[in-house]
VEXTORZA-543724 format. One record per residue (C-alpha): x, y, z. Coordinates in pm, 1 decimal, decimal comma. Example, Ala and Ser with C-alpha at 12.3 -4.5 7.8 and 13.67 -1.06 7.14 Angstrom:
BEGIN
{{1230,0; -450,0; 780,0}}
{{1367,0; -106,0; 714,0}}
END
This chain:
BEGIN
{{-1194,8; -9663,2; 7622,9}}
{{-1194,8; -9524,6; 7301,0}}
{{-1242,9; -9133,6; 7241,4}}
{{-1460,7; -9006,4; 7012,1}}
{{-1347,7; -8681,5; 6813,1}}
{{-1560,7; -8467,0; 6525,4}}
{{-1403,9; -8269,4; 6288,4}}
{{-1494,8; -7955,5; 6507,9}}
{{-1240,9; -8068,8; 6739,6}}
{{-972,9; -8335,7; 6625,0}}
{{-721,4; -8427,8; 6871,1}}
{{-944,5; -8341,1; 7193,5}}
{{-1042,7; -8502,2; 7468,6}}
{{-1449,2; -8601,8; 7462,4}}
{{-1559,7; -8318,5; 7697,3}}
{{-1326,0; -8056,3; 7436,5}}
{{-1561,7; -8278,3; 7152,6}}
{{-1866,7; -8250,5; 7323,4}}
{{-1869,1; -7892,4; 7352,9}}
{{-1760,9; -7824,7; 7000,3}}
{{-2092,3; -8064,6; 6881,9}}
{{-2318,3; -7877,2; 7076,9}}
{{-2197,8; -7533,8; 6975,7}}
{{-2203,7; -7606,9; 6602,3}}
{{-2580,8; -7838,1; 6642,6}}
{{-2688,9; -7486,5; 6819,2}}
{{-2564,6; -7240,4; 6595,7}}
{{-2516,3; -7399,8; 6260,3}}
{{-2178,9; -7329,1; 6212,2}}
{{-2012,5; -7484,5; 5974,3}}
{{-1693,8; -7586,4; 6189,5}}
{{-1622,8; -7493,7; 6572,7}}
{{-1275,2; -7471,2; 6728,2}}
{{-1274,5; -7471,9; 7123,4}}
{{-1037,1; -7200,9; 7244,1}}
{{-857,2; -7109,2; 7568,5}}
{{-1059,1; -6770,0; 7576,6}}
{{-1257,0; -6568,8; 7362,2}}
{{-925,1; -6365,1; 7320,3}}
{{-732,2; -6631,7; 7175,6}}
{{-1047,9; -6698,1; 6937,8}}
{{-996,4; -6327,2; 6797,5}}
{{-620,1; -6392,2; 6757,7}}
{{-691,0; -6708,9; 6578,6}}
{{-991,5; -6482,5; 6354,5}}
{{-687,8; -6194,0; 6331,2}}
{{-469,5; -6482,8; 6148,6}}
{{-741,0; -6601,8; 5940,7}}
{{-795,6; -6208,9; 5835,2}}
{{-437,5; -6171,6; 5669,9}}
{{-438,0; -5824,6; 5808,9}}
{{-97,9; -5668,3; 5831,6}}
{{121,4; -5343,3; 5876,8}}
{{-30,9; -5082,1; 5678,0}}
{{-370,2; -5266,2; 5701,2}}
{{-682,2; -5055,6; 5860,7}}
{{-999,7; -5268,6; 6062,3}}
{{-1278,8; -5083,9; 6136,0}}
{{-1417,1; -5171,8; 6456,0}}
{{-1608,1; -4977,7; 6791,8}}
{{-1476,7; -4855,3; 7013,8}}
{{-1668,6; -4932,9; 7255,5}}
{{-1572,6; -5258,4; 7323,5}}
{{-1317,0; -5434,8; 7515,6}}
{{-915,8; -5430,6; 7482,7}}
{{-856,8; -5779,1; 7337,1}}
{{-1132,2; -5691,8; 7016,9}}
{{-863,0; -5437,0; 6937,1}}
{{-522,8; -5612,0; 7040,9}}
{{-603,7; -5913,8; 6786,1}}
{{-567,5; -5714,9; 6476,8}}
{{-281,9; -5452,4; 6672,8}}
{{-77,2; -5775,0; 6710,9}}
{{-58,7; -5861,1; 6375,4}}
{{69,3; -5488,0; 6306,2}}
{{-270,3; -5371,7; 6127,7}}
{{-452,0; -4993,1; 6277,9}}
{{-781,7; -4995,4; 6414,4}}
{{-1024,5; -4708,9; 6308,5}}
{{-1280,5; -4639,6; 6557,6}}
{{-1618,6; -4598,4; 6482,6}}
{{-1906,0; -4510,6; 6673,4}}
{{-2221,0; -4679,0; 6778,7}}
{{-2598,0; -4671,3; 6731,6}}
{{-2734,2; -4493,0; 7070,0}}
{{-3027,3; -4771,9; 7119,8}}
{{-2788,2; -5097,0; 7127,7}}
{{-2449,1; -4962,3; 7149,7}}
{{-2362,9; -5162,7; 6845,8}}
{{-2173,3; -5073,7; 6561,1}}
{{-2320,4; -4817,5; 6359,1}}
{{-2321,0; -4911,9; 5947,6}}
{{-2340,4; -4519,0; 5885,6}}
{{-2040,0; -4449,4; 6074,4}}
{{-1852,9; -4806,9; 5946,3}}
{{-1957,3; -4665,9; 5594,1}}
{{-1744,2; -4321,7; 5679,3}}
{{-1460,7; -4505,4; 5832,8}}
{{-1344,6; -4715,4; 5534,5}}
{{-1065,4; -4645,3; 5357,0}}
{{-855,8; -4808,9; 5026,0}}
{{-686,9; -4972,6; 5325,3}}
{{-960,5; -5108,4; 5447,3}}
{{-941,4; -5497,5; 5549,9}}
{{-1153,5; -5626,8; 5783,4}}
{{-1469,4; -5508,0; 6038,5}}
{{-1519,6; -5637,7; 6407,2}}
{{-1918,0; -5627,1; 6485,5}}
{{-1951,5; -5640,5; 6860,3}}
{{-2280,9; -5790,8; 6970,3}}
{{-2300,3; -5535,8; 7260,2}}
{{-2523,8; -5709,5; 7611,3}}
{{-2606,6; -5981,7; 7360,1}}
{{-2824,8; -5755,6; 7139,5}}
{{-2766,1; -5768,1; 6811,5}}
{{-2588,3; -5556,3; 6572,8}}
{{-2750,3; -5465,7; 6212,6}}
{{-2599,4; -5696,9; 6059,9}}
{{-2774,6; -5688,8; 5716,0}}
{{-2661,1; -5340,9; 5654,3}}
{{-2291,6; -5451,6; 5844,2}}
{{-2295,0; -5716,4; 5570,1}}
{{-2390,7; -5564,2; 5266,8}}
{{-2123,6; -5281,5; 5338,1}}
{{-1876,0; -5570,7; 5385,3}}
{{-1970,9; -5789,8; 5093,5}}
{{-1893,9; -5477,9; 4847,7}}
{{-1601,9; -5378,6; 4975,9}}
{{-1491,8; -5771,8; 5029,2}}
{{-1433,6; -5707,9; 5368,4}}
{{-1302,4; -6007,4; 5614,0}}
{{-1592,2; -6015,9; 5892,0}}
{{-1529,0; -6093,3; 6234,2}}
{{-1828,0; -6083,9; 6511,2}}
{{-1701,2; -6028,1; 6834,0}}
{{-1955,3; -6260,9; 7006,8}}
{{-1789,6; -6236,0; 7383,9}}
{{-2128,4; -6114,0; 7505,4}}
{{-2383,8; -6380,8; 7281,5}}
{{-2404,9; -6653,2; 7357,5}}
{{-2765,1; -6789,0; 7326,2}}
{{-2890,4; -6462,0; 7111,3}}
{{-3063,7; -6407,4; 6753,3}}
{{-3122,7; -6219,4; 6502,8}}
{{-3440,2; -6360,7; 6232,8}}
{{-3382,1; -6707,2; 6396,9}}
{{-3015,6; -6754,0; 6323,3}}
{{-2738,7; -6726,0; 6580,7}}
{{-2512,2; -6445,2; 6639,9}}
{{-2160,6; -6527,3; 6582,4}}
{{-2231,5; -6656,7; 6214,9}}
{{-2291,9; -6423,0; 6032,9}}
{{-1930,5; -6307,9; 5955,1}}
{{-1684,8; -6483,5; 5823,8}}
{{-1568,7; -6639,8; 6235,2}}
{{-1716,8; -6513,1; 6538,4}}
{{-1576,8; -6547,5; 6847,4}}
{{-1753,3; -6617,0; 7186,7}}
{{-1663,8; -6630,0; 7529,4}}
{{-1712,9; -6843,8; 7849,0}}
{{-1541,5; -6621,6; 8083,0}}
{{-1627,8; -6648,0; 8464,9}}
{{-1842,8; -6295,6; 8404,2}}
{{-2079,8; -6484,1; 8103,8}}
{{-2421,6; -6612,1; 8092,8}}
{{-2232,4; -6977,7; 7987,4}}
{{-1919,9; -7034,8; 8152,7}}
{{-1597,0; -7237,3; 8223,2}}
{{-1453,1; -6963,6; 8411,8}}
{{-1196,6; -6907,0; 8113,1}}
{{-1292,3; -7018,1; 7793,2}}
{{-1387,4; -6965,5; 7420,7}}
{{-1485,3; -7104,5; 7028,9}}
{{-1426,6; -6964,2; 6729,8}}
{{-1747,4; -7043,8; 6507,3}}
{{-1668,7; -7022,2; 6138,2}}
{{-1901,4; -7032,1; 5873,1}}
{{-1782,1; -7132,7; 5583,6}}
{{-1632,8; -7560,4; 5573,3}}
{{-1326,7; -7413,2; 5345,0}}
{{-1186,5; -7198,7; 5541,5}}
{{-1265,1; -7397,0; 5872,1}}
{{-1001,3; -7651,6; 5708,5}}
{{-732,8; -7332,3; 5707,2}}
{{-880,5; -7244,0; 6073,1}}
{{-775,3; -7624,5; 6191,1}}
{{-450,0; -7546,6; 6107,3}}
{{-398,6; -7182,5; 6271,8}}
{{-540,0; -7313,3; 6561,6}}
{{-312,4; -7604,4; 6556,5}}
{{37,0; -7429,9; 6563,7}}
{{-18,5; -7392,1; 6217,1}}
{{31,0; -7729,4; 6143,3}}
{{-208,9; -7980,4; 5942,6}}
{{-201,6; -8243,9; 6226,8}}
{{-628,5; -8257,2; 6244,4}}
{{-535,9; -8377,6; 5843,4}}
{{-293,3; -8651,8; 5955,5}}
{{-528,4; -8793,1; 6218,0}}
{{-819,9; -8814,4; 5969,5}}
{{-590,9; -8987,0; 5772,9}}
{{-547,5; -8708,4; 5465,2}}
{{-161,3; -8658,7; 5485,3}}
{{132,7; -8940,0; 5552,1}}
{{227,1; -8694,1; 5871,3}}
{{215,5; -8356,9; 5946,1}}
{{417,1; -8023,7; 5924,3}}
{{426,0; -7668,2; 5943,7}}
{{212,3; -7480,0; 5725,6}}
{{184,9; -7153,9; 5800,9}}
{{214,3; -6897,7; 6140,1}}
{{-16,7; -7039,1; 6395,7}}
{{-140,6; -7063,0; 6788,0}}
{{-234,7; -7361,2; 7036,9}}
{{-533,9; -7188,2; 7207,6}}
{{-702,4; -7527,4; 7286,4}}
{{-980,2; -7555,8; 7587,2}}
{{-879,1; -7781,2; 7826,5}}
{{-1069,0; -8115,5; 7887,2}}
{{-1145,0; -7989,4; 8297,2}}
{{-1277,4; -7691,6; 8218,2}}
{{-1474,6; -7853,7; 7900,4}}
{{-1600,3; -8087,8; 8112,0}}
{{-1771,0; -7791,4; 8338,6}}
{{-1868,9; -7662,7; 8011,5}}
{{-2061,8; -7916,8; 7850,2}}
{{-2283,1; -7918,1; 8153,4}}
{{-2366,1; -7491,7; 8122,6}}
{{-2395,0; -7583,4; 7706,5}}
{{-2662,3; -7827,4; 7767,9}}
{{-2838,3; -7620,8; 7895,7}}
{{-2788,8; -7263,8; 7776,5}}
{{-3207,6; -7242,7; 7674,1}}
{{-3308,0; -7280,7; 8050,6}}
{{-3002,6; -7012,1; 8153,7}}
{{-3134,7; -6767,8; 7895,7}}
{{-3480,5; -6820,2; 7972,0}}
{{-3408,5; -6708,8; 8327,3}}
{{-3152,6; -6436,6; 8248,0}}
{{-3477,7; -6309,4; 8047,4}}
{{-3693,7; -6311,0; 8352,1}}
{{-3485,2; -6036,0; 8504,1}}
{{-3458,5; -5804,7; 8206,0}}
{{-3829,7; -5832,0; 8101,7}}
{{-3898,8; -5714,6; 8501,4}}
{{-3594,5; -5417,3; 8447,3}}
{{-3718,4; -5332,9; 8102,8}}
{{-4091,6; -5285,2; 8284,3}}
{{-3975,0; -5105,7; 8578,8}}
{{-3737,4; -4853,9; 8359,0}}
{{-3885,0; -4859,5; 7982,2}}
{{-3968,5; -4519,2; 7990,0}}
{{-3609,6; -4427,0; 8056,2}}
{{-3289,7; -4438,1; 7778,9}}
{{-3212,1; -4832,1; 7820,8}}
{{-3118,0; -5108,5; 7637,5}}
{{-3291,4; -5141,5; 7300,5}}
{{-3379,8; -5501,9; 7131,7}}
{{-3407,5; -5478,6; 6710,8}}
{{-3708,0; -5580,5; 6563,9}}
{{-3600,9; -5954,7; 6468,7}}
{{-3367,0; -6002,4; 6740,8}}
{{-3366,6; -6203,2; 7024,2}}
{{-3107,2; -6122,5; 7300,2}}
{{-2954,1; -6299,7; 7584,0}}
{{-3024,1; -6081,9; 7879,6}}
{{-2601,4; -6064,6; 7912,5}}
{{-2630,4; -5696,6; 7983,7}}
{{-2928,9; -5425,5; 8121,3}}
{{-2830,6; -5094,6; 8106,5}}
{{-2972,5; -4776,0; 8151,1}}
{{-2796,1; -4433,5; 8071,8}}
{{-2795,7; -4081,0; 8267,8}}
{{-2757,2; -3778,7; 8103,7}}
{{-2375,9; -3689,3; 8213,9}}
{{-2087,0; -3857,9; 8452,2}}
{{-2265,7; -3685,7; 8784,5}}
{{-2576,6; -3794,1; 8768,8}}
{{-2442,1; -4163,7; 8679,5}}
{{-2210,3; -4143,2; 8969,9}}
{{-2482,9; -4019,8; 9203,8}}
{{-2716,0; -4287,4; 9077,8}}
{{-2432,5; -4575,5; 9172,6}}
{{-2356,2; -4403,0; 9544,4}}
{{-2749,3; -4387,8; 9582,0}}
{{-2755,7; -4752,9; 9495,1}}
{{-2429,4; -4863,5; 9706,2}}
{{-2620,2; -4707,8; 10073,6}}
{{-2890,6; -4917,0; 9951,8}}
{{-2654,2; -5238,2; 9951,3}}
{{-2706,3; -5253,0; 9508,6}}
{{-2378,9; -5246,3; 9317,5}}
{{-2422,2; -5052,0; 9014,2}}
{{-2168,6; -5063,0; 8794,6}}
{{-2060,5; -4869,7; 8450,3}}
{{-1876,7; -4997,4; 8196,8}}
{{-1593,3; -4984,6; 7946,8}}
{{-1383,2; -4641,4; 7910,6}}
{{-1351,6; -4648,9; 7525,9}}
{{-1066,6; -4782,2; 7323,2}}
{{-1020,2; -4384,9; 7132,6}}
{{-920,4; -4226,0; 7469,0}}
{{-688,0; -4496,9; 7622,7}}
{{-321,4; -4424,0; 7570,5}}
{{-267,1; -4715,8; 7350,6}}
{{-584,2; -4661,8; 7123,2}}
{{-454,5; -4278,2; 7071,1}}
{{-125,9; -4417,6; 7014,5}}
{{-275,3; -4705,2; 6774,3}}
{{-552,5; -4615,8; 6631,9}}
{{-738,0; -4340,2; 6464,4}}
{{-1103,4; -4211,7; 6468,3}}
{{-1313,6; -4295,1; 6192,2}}
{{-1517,8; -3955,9; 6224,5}}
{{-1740,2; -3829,1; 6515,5}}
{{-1765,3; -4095,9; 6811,8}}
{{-2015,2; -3874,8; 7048,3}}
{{-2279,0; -4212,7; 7124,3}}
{{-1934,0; -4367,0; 7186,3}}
{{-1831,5; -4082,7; 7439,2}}
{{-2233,2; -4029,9; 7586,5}}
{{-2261,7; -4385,1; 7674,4}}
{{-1867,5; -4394,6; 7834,9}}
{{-2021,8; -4105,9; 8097,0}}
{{-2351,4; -4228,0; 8136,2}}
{{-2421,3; -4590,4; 8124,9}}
{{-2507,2; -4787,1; 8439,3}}
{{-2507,7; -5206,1; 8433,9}}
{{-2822,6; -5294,5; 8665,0}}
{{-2735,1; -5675,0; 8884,3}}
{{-2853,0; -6011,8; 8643,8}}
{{-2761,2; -6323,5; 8663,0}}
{{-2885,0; -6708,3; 8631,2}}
{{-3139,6; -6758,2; 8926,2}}
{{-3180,6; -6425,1; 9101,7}}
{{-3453,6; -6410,2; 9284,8}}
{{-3784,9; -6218,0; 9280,4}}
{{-3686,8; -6014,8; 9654,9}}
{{-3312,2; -5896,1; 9458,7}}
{{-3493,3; -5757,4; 9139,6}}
{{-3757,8; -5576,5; 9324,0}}
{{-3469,8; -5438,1; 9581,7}}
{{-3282,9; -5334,9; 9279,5}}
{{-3585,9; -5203,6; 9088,2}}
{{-3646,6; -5007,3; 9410,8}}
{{-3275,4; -4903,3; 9487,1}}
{{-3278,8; -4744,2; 9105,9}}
{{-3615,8; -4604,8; 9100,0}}
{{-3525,7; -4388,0; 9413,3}}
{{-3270,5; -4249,1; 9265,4}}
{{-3352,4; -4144,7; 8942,1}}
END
């Protein structure tokens, strides 16, 4: 039987190819490349970024390890900067303040799967001809004015990690916008080799062109994938369920805040207390209830590697407020009514 291929994913099995169509029919991308995980995405999008030593990247930091390790790997610094308090996204104010003559690149993390500003993120960018990677871990499925997050840089990465709304249990793409430097990104993600060339037939044979990886998907897991990708509208759709019923049940309190224009994926619902106590007496309140609570990440700035690695950008206090106070409410893909209204209940109590 023969296997049909795309240019989104030469080489690969038809599941790997199958996944690749739908992401690029879905978001518009101009290329997709099918990854191992969306960490191996960002190292591919680090490549593709020519950062080096003595290189800067502004990014949050409030996000996880592997946004940061991408760009740390290839020897350049990242500058933390802080976040807007309603979305936890990447503040353009504080991006502006960051940016230095070293300046190379900016990581936009699409925070729960609400979208960053990225007009403003772009137009800073575009003047300072900035390389622009969206850290798209959390978005699959989400918006902003109609077109999908994770293409408005110049590569966003996404995820399909066990703990997603879409998932392989390990997975990833890198979505890149623009067809010319897809061609480059076939060949970074190919051991740096033009081998996707040779099998369209461009080049007698391949060779080495330049550093690369081999972060390919595998066709088992793609094969699970294709399944979750073919239907991602119904999964968000009922992801969306549960957040509209949080969002009525705690509106009134300091939670998750959806942009005018955007349309989010219900990845994350979170709610913030005013200090570390009161979020920790909000989770135990929860737990005797039988509700697991959870917080989230403790910001890149205060690890020992991001003080060792990185610098601040200027004053990260939405960064620091929303490491002591921010609680993750339960949501996932079919929950039923009697679990939402025994977590609305659980939280309400304790508040």
């Amino acid at each position: 039987m023969e296997v049909p291929f795309s240019r989104s994913s030469l080489g690969a099995g038809a599941a790997v190819g199958r996944c690749a169509e739908l992401l690029r029919a879905g978001t518009g991308a101009a290329g997709v490349l099918m990854t191992s995980s969306c960490t191996s995405a960002l190292e591919v999008a680090a490549l593709l970024s020519d950062v080096g030593p003595g290189d800067e990247v502004v990014m949050p930091s409030w996000t996880y390890v592997a946004t940061a390790n991408a760009f740390v790997l290839r020897g350049a610094m990242p500058v933390w900067a802080d976040v807007e308090p309603g979305t936890l996204n990447l503040d353009p104010a504080s991006l502006s303040a960051a940016l230095t003559e070293r300046t190379r690149a900016v990581v936009v993390v699409h925070y729960a799967g609400i979208a960053a500003d990225m007009r403003a993120i772009g137009a800073i960018a575009a003047e300072r001809e900035l390389f622009v990677v969206e850290d798209a871990a959390h978005a699959i499925g989400a918006a902003l004015g109609g077109r999908a997050l994770g293409t408005f840089g110049d590569v966003g990465a996404l995820s399909f990690h066990h703990t997603k709304n879409v998932t392989c249990g390990e997975g990833g793409a890198l979505l890149v916008r623009d067809g010319g430097l897809f061609a480059r990104a076939e060949i970074v993600h190919d051991s740096g080799t033009d081998r996707a060339a040779f099998q369209r037939g461009d080049v007698p044979a391949y060779a080495w062109q330049e550093p690369g990886l081999h972060p390919a998907l595998g066709e088992l897991p793609a094969q699970h994938l294709v399944g979750e990708l073919e239907r991602v509208d119904a999964i968000t759709e009922d992801r969306r369920r549960v957040w509209r019923a949080y969002e009525a049940a705690f509106g009134d309190h300091d939670v998750a805040r959806v942009p005018e224009g955007a349309e989010h994926n219900a990845h994350i619902f979170w709610l913030r207390q005013a200090d570390r106590g009161a979020r920790d007496r909000l989770i135990a309140h929860a737990a005797a209830r039988g509700v697991d609570l959870r917080f989230h990440y403790t910001p890149l700035h205060v690890s020992p590697a991001g003080r060792r690695l990185g610098r601040a950008g200027g004053p990260l206090g939405v960064t620091e407020a929303a490491a002591e106070g921010l609680v993750r409410l339960p949501l996932w893909e079919g929950m039923g009514d009697d679990d939402v209204e025994r977590v609305v209940d659980a939280v309400s109590t304790g508040l």
